[in-house]
C-alpha positions as CSV (number, residue, x, y, z in Angstrom):
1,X,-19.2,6.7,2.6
2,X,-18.4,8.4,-0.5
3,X,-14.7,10.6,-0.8
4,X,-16.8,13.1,-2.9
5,X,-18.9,14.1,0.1
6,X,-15.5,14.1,2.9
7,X,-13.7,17.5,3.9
8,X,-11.4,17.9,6.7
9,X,-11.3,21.0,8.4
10,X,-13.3,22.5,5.6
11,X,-11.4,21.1,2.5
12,X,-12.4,18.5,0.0
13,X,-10.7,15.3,0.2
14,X,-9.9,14.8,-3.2
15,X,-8.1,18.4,-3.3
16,X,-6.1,16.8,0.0
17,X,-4.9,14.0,-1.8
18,X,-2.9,16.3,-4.2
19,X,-1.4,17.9,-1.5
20,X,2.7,18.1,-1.3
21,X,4.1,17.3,2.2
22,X,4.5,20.5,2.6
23,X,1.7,21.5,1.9
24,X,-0.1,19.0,3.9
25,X,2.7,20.5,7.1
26,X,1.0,23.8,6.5
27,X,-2.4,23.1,6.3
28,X,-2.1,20.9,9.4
29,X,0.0,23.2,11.5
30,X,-2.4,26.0,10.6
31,X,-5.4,24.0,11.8
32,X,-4.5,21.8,14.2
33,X,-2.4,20.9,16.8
34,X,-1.0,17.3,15.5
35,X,2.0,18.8,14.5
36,X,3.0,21.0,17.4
37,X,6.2,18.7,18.0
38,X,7.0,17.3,14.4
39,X,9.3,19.2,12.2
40,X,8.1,19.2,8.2
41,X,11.9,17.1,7.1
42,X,10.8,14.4,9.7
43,X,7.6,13.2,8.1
44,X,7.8,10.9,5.4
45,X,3.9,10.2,4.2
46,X,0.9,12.4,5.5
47,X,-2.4,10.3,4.6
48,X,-5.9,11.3,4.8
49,X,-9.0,9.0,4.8
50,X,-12.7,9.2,4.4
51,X,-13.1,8.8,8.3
52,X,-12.0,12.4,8.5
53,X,-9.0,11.0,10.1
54,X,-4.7,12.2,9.2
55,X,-2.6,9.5,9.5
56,X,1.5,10.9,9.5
57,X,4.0,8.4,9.0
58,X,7.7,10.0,9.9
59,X,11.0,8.9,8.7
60,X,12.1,7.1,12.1
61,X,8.8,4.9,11.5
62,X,6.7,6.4,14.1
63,X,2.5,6.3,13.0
64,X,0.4,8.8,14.1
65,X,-3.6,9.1,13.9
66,X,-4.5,12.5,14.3
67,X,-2.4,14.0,17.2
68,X,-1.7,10.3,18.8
69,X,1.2,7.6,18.1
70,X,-0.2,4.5,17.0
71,X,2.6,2.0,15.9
72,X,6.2,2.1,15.5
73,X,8.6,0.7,13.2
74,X,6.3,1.3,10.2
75,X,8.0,1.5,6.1
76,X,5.0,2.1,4.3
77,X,1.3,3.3,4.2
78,X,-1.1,1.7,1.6
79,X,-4.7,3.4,1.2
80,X,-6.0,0.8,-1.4
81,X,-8.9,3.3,-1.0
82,X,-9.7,5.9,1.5
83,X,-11.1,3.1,3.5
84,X,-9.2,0.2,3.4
85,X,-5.8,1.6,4.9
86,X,-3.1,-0.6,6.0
87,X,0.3,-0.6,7.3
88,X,3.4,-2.2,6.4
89,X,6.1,-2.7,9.1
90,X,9.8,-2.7,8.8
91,X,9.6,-7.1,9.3
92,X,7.3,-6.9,6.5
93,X,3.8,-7.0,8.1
94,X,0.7,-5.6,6.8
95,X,-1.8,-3.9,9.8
96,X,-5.2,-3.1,8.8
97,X,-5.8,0.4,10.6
98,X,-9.5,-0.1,10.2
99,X,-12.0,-1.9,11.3
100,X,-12.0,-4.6,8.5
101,X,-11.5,-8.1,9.9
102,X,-11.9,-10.3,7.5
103,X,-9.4,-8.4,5.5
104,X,-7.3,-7.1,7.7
105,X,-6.8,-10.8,9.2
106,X,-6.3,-12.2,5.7
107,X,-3.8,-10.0,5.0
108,X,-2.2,-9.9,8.1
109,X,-2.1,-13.5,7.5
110,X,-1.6,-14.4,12.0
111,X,1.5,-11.7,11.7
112,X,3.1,-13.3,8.8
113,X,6.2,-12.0,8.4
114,X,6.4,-11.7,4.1
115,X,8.8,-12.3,1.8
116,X,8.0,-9.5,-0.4
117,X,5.1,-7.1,-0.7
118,X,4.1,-4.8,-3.8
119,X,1.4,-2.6,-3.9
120,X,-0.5,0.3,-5.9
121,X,-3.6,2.1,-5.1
122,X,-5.7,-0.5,-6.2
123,X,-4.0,-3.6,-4.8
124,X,-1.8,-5.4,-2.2
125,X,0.5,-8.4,-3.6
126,X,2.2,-10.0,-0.5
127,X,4.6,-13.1,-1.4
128,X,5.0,-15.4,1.9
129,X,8.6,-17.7,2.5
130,X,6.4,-20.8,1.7
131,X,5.8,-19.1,-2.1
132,X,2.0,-18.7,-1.9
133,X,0.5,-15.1,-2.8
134,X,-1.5,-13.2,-0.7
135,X,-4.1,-10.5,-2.4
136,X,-6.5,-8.0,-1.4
137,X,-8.2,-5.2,-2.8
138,X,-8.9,-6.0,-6.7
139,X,-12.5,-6.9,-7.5
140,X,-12.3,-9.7,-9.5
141,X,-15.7,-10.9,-9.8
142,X,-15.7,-10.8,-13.7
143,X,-12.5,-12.7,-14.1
144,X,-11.6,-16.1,-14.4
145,X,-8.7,-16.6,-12.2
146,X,-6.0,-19.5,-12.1
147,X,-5.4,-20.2,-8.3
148,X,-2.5,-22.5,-9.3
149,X,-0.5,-19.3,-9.7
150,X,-0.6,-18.3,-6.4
151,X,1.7,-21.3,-5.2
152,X,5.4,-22.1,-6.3
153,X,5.6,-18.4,-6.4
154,X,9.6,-17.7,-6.7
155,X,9.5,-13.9,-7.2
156,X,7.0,-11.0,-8.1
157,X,7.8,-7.8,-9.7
158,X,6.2,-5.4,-12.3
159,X,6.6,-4.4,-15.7
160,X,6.2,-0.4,-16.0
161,X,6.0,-0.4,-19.9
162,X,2.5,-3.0,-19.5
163,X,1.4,-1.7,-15.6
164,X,1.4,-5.5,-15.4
165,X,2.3,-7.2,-12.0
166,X,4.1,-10.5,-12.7
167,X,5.1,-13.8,-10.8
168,X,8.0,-15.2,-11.6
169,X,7.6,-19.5,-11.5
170,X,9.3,-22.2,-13.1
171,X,11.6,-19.5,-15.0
172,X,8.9,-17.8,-16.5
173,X,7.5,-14.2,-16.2
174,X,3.9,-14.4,-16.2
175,X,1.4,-11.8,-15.2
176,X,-0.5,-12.4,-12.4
177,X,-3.9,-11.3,-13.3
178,X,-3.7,-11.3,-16.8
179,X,-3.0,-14.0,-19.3
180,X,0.1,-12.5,-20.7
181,X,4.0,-14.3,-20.6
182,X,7.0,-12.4,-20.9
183,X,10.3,-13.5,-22.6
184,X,13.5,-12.2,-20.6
185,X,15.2,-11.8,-23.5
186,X,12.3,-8.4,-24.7
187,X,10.8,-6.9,-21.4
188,X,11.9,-5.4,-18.5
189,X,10.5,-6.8,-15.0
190,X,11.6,-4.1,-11.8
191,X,11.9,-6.5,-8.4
192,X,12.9,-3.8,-6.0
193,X,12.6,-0.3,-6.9
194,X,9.4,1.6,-6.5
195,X,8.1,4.4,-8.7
196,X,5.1,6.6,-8.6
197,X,2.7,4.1,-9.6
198,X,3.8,1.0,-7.2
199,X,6.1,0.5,-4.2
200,X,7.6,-3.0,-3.4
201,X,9.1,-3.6,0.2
């Protein structure tokens, strides 16, 4: 299914995804009824995805799929693409909300509780208690990667300046998908504040 060829209710997708909040509120409330209860200053994320679905997170962490409640207890919403869309909970989960299983299972790793989670719109980084990484969403079939720097993970965290995601293990900063390392003493690595491009929980 291409994005390209989606509309809901008559709109492209791709014009959807530059939608405010508000101007999601509007559109909704003007053609549907999935917001008949919700005031705009209670929603937190409204999502849309290729299966002509609206997914509305709201600040108290209430999901909804179109005009039904799905989950509770939900921080985040991660659309690695319109059709791979996952949900974080407030313990640190990740749900798929599709019907992926083999990711969705990976990921959700048997309800793993994590330890830290960072994602963008390409990727989800999950760091587990037992320091071992957890990642979906990246093709890397062109890359060689080192699976030694999944484990003995202490930290992860990204550096804005080089869009780089980094691990930090046995005192050093090193990117995880690239072959870069980072001295301290000249970069800085964020742990826990998100921006536009990522989010970390």
């Amino acid at each position: 299914m291409e994005k390209d060829n989606v509309k809901i209710f008559g709109v492209d997708i791709v014009e959807l995804y530059d939608y405010s909040i508000s101007e999601s509120y509007n559109f909704l409330k003007d053609k549907t009824d999935y917001l008949d209860n919700i005031n705009e200053d209670e929603i937190q994320t409204i999502m849309y995805s290729c299966y002509k679905e609206v997914y509305i997170l709201l600040k108290d962490g209430s999901l909804y799929k179109d005009n039904q409640k799905i989950m509770n207890n939900i921080i985040a919403l991660c659309f690695i693409t319109c059709l791979s869309i996952y949900a974080i909970d407030k313990d640190r989960r990740i749900y798929s909300l599709k019907k992926d299983k083999s990711r969705g299972d990976f990921i959700n790793n048997n309800n793993c509780k994590y330890k830290k989670i960072l994602f963008d719109t390409l990727k989800i980084v999950a760091l587990t208690y037992e320091k071992t990484i957890k990642v979906i969403g990246i093709s890397m079939t062109d890359e060689i990667i080192d699976y030694e720097k999944y484990m003995g993970v202490d930290d992860i965290g990204y550096i804005e300046e080089e869009n780089d995601i980094v691990i930090i293990k046995d005192n050093k900063i090193m990117s995880l998908f690239l072959n870069n390392e980072y001295s301290s003493n000249n970069i800085s690595v964020e742990f826990n504040e998100s921006n536009d491009n990522y989010m970390i929980f």
